[in-house]
LUMRO-5378 format. One line per 8 residues: number of its first residue (from 1); their letters; for each residue x, y negated, z negated of N, C-alpha, C. Coordinates in Angstrom, 3 decimals. Each point is the difference from the previous one (the first is absolute). Layout:
<pts>
NUM> A> X Y Z X Y Z X Y Z ~ ...
</pts>
This chain:
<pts>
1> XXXXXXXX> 0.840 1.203 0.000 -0.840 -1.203 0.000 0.872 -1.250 0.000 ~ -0.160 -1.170 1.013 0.528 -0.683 -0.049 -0.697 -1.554 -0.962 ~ 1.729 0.077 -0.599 -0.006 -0.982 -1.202 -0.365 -1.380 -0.160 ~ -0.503 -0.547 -0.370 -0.478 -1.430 0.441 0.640 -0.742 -0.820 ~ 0.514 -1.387 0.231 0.837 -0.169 -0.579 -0.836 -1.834 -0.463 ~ 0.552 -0.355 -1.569 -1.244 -1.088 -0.556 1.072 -1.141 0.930 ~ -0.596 -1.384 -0.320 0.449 -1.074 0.138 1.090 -0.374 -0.208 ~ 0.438 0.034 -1.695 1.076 -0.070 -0.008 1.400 0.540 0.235
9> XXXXXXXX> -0.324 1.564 0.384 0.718 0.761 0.515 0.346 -0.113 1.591 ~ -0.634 -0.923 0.286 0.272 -0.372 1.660 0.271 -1.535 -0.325 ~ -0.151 -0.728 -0.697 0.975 -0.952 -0.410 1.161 0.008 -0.554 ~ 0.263 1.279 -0.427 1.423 0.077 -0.364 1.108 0.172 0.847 ~ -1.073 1.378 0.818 0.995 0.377 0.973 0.207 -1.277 1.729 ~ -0.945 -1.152 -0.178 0.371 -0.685 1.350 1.380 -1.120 -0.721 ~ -0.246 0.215 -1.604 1.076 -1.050 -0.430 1.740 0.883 -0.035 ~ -0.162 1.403 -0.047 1.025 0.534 -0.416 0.374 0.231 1.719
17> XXXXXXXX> -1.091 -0.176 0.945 0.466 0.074 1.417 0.641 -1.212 0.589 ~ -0.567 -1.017 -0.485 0.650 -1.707 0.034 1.031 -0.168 -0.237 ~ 0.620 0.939 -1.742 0.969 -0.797 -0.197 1.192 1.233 0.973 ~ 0.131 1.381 0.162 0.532 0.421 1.292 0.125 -0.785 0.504 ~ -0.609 -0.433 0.815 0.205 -0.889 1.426 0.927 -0.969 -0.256 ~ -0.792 -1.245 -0.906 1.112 -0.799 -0.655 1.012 0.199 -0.471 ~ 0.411 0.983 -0.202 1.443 0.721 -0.664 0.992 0.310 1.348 ~ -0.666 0.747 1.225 0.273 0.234 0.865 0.265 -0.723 0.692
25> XXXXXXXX> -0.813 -1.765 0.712 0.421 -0.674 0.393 0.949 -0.606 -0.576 ~ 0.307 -0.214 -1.701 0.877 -0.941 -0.211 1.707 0.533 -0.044 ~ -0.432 1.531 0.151 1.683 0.687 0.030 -0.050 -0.553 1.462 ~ -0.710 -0.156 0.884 0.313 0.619 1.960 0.822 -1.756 -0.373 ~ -0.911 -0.750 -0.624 0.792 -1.606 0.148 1.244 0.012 -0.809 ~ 0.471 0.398 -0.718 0.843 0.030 -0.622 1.039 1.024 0.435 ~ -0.412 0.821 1.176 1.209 0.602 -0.154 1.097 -0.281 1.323 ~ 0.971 0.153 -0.502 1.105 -0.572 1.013 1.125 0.733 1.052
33> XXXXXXXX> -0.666 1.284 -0.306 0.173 0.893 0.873 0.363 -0.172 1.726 ~ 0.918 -0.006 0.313 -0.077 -0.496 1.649 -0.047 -1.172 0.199 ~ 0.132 -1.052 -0.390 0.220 -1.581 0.194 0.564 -0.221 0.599 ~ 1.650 0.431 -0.281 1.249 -0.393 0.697 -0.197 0.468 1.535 ~ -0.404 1.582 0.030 -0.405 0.279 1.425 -1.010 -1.108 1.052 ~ -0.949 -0.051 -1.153 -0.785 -1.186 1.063 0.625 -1.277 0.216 ~ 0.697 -0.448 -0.963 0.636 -1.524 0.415 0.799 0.466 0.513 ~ 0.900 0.863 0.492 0.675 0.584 1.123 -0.537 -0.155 0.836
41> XXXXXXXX> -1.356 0.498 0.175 0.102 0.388 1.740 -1.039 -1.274 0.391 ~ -0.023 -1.360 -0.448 -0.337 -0.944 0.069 0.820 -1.250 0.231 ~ 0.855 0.260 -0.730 1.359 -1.210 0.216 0.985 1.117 0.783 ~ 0.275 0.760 0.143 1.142 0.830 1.259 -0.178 -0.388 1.311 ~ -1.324 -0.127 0.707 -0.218 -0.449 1.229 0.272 -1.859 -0.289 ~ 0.005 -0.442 -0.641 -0.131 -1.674 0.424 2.196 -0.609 -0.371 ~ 0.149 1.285 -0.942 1.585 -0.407 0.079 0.844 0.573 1.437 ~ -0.561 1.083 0.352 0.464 0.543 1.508 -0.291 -1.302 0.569
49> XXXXXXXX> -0.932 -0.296 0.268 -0.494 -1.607 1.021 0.826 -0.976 -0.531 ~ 0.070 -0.480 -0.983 0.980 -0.512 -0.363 1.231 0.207 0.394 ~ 0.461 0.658 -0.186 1.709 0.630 0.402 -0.064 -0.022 1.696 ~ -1.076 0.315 0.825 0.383 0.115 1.402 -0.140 -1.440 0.218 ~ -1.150 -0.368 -0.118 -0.110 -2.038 0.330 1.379 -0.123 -0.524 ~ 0.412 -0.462 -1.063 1.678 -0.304 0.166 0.886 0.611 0.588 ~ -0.277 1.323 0.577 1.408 0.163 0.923 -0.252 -0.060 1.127 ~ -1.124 -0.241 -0.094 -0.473 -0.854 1.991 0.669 -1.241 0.412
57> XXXXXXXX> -0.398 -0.694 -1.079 -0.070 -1.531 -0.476 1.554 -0.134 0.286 ~ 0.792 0.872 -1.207 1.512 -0.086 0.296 0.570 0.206 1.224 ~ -0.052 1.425 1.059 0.347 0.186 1.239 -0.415 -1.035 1.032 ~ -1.490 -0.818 -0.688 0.188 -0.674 1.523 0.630 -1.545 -0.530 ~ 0.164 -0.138 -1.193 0.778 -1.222 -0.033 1.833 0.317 0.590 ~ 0.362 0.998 -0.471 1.187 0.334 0.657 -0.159 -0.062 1.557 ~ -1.044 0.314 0.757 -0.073 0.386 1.217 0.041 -1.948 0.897 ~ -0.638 -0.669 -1.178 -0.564 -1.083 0.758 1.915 -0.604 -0.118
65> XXXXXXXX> 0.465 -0.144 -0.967 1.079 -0.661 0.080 1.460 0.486 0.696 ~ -0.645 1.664 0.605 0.853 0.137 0.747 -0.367 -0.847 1.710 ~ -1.308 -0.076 0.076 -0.226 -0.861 1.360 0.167 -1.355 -0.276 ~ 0.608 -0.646 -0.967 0.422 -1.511 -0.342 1.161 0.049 0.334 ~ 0.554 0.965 -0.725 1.472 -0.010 0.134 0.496 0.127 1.464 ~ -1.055 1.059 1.024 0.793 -0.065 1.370 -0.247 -0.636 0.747 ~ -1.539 -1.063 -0.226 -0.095 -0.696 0.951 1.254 -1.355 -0.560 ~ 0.492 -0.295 -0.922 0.884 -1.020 -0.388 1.696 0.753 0.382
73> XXXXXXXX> 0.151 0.605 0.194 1.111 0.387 0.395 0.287 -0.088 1.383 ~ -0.711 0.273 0.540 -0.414 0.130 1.793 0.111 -1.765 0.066 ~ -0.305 -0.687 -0.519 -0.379 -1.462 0.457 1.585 -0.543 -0.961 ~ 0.488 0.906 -0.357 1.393 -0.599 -0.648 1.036 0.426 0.751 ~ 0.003 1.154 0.455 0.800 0.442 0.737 0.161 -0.441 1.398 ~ -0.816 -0.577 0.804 -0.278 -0.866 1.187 0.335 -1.637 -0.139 ~ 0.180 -0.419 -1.056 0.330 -1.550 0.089 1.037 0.201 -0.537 ~ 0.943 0.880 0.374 1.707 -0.201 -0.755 0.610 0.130 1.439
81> XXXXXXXX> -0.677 0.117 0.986 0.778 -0.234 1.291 -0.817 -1.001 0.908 ~ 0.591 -0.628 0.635 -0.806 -0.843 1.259 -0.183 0.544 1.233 ~ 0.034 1.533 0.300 -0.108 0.561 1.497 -0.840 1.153 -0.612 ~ -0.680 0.913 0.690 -0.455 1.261 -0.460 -0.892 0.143 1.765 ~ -0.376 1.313 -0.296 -0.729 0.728 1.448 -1.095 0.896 0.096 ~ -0.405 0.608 0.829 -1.313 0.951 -0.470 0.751 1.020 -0.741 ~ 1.535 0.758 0.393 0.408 0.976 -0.683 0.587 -0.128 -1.185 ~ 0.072 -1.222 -0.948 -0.169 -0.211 -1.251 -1.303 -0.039 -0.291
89> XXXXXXXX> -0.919 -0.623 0.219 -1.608 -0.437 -0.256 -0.097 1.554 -0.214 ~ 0.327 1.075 0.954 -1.000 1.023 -0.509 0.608 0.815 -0.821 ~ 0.974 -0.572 -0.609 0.667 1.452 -0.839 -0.601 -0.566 -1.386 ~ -0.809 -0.960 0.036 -0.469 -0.617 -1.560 -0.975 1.012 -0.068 ~ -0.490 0.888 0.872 -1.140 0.837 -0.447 0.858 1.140 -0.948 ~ 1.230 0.052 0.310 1.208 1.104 -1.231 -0.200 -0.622 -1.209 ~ 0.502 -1.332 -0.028 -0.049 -0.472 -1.285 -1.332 0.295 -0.764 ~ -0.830 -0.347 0.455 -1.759 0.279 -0.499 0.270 1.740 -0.924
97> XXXXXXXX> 0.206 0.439 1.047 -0.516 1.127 -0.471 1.750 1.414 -0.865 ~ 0.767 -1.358 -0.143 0.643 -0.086 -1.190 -0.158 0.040 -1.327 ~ -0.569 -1.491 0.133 -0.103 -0.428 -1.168 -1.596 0.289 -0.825 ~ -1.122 0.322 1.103 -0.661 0.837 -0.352 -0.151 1.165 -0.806 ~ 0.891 0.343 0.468 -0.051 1.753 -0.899 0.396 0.014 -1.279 ~ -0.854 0.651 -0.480 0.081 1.328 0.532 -2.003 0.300 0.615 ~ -0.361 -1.385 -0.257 -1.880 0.080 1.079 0.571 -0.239 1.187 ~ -1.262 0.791 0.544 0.572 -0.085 1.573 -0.570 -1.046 0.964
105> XXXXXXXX> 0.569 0.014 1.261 -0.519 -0.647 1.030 -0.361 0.210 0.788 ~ -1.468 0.021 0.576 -0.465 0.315 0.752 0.065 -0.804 1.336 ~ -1.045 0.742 1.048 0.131 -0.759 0.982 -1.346 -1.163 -0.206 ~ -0.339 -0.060 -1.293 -1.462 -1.008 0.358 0.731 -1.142 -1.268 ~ 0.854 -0.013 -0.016 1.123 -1.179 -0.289 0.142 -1.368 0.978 ~ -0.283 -0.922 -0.558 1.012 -1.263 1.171 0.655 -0.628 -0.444 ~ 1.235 -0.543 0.445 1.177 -0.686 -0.060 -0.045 -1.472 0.818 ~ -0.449 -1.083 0.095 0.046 -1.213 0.679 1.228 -0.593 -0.230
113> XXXXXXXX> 1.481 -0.555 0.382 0.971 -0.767 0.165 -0.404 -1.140 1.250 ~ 0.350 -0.987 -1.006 -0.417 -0.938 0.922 1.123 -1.343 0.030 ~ 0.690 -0.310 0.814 0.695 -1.175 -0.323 -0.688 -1.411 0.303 ~ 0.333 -0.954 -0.680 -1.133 -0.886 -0.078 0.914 -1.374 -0.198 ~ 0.154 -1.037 1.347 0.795 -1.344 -0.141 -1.183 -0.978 -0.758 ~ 0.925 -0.398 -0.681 -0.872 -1.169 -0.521 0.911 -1.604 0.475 ~ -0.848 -0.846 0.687 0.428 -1.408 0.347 0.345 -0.769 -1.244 ~ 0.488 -1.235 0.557 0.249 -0.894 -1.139 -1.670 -0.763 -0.549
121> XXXXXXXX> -0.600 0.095 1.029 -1.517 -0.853 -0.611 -0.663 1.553 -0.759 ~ 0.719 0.746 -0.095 -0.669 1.058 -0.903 -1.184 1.052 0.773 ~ 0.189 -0.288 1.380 -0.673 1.452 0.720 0.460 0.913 0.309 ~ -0.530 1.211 -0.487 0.223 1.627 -0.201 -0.075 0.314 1.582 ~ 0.590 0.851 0.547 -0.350 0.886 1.283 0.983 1.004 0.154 ~ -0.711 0.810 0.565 0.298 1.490 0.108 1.277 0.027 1.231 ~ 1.347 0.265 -0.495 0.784 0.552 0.763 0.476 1.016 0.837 ~ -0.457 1.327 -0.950 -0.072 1.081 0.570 -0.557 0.932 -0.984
129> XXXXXXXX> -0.615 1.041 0.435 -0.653 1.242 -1.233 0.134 0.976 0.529 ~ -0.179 1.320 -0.814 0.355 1.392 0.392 -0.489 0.600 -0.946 ~ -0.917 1.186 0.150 -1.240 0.822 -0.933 0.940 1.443 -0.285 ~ -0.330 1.263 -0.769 0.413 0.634 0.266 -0.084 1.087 0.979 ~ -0.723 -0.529 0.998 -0.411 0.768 1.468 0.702 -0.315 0.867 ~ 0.792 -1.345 -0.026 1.382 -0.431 1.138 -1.150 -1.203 0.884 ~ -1.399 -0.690 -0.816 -0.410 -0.348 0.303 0.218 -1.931 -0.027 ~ -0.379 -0.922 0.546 0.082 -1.189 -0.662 -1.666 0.124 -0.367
137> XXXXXXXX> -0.265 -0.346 -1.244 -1.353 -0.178 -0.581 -0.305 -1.510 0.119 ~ 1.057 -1.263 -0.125 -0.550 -1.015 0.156 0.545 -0.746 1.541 ~ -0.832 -1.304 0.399 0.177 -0.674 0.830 1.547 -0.648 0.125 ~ 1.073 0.086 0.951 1.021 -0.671 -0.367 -0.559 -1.885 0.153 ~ 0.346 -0.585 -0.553 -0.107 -1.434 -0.653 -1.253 -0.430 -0.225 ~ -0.914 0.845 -0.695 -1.585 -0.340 -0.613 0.312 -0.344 -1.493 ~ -0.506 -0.616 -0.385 -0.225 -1.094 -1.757 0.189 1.316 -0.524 ~ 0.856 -0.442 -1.257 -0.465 1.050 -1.339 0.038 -0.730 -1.124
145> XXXXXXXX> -0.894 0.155 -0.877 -0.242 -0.827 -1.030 1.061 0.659 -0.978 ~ 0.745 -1.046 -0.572 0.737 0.908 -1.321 -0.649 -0.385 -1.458 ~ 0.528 0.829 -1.282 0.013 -0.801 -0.774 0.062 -1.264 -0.422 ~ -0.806 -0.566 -0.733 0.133 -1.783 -0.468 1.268 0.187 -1.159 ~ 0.458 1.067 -0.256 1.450 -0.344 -0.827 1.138 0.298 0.980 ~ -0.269 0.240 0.912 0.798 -0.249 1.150 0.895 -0.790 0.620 ~ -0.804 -1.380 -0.225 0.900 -1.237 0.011 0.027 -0.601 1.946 ~ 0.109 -0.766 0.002 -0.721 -0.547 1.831 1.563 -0.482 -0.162
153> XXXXXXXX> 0.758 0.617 0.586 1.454 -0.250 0.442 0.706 0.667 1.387 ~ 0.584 -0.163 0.819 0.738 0.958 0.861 0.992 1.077 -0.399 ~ -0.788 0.918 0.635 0.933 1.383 -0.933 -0.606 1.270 0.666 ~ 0.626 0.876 -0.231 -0.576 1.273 0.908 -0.567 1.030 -1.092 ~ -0.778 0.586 0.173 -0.721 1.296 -0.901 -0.304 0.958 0.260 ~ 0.615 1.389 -0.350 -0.560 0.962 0.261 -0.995 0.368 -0.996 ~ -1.309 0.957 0.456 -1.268 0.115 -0.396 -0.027 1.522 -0.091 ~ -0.267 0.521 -0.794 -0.106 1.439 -0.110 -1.318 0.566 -0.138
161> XXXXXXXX> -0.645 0.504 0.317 -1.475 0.479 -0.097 -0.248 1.424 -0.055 ~ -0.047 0.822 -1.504 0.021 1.262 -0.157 -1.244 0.657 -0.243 ~ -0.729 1.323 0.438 -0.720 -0.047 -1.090 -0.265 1.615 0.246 ~ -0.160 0.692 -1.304 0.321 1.347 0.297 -0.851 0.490 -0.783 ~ -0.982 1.422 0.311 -1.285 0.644 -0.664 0.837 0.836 -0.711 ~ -0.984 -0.386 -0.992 0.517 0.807 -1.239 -1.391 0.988 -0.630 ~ 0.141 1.174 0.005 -0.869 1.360 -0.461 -0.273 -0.358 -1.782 ~ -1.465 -0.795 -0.342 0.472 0.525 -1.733 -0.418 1.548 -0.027
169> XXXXXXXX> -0.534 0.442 -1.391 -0.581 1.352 -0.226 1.090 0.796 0.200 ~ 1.481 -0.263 -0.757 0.896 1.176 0.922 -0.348 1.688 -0.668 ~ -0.419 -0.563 -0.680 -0.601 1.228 -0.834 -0.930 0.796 0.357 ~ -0.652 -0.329 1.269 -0.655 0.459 0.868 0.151 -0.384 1.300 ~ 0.864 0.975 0.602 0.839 -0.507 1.091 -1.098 0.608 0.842 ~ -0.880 1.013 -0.007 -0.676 0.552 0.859 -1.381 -1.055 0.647 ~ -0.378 -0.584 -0.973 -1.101 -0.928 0.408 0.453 -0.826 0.834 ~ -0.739 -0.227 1.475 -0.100 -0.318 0.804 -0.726 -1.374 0.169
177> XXXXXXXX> 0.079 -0.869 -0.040 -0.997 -1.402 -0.273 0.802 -1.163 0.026 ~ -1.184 -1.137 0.678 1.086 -1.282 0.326 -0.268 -0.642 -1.809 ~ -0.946 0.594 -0.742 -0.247 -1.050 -1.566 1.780 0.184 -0.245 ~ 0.676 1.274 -0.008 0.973 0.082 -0.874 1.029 -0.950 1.070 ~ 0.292 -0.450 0.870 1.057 -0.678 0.947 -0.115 -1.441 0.057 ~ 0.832 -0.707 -0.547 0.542 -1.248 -0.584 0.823 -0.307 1.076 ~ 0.237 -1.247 0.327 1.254 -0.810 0.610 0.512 -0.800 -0.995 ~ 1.848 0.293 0.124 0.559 -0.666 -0.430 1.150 -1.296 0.943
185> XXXXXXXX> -0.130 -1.107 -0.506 0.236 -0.993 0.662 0.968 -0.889 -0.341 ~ 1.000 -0.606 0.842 0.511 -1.047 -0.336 0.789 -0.836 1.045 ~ -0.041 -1.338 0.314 0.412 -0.917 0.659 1.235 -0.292 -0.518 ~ 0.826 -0.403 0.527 1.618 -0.458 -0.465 -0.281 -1.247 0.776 ~ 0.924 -0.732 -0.277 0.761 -1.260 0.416 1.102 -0.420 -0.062 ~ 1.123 -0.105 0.785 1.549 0.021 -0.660 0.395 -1.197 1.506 ~ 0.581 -1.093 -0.700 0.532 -0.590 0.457 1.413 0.008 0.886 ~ 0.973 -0.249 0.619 0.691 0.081 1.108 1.248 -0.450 -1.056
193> XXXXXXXX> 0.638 1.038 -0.058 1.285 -0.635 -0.985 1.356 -0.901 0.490 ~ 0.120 -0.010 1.374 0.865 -0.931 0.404 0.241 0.080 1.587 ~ -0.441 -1.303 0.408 -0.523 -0.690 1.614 -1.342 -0.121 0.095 ~ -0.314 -0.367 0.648 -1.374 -0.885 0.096 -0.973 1.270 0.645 ~ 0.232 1.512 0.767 -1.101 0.520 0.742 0.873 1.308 0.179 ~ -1.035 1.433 0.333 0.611 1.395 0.038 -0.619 0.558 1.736 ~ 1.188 -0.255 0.917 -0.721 0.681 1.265 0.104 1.341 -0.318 ~ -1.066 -0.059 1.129 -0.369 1.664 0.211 0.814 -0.082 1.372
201> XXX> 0.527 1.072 0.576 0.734 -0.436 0.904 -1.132 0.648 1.139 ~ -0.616 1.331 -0.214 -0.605 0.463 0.945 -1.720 0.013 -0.400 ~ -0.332 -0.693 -1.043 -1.763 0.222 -0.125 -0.632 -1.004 0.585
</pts>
């Protein structure tokens, strides 16, 4: 025969079932079991991101100041003589990919050398240029605007115009995509270190 049970005997037992529960939830909150694992696997992914953003960050700052450095060398190395030819002009594509490395150079690279007279009333024009295709890219005697720290004097300038794609994500060299492909860039300017102008004898 089943037992029937009074009032207060089913008030006892929903209070002695309450405080279970409450006992039960307040160990599950209190206990600290596995923490470290979870704040592990919560902060592990954002310090990896961390650590690659800075060694992105780092490689392509190294990368950018290696294309400073060669487009300023190229435009230094050309105003220490007053004669030069297409078969100097094109061996600056060696230097590039010198001082580049150990990133490489591709062929979707350009190299602009440009020699550039400047008059005494302070107008720029194009003397002669040479790309790294054996091309002239600019007009011979069309305007070029220079820098305003430049100075409006007679004087000759070579102009260097580099600019070379750079891959980020090296860490995923397999992904294929123009988001990860950056240009890196830089213009030189180097003045004519002694005589007034640099022929080209054959451009």
């Amino acid at each position: 025969m089943r037992k029937v049970l009074s009032p207060p005997d089913v008030l006892k037992g929903w209070q002695t079932t309450g405080r279970g529960m409450l006992l039960r939830l307040r160990r599950f909150v209190e206990d600290r079991r596995g923490v470290g694992a979870i704040e592990f696997a919560i902060v592990a992914p954002l310090l990896m991101m961390a650590y690659v953003s800075a060694f992105e960050v780092t490689v392509a700052i190294t990368a950018s100041r290696k294309v400073s450095r060669a487009s300023a060398t190229i435009s230094d190395l050309l105003t220490q003589s007053n004669t030069t030819n297409k078969a100097t002009l094109d061996t600056m594509k060696n230097v590039v990919a010198k001082i580049v490395a150990p990133f490489p150079v591709n062929s979707a690279y350009t190299l602009k050398i440009t020699g550039v007279a400047v008059a005494a009333d302070g107008k720029a024009t194009v003397a002669w240029s040479r790309d790294q295709a054996g091309n002239a890219p600019y007009a011979k005697n069309s305007v070029v605007t220079l820098p305003s720290d430049m100075g409006n004097m007679e004087t000759f300038i070579v102009r260097t115009e580099l600019s070379v794609p750079y891959s980020i994500l090296l860490l995923a060299p397999n992904l294929d995509s123009n988001l990860n492909k950056i240009k890196l860039g830089r213009t030189s300017y180097f003045r004519l270190r002694v005589g007034k102008k640099i022929d080209c004898s054959d451009c």
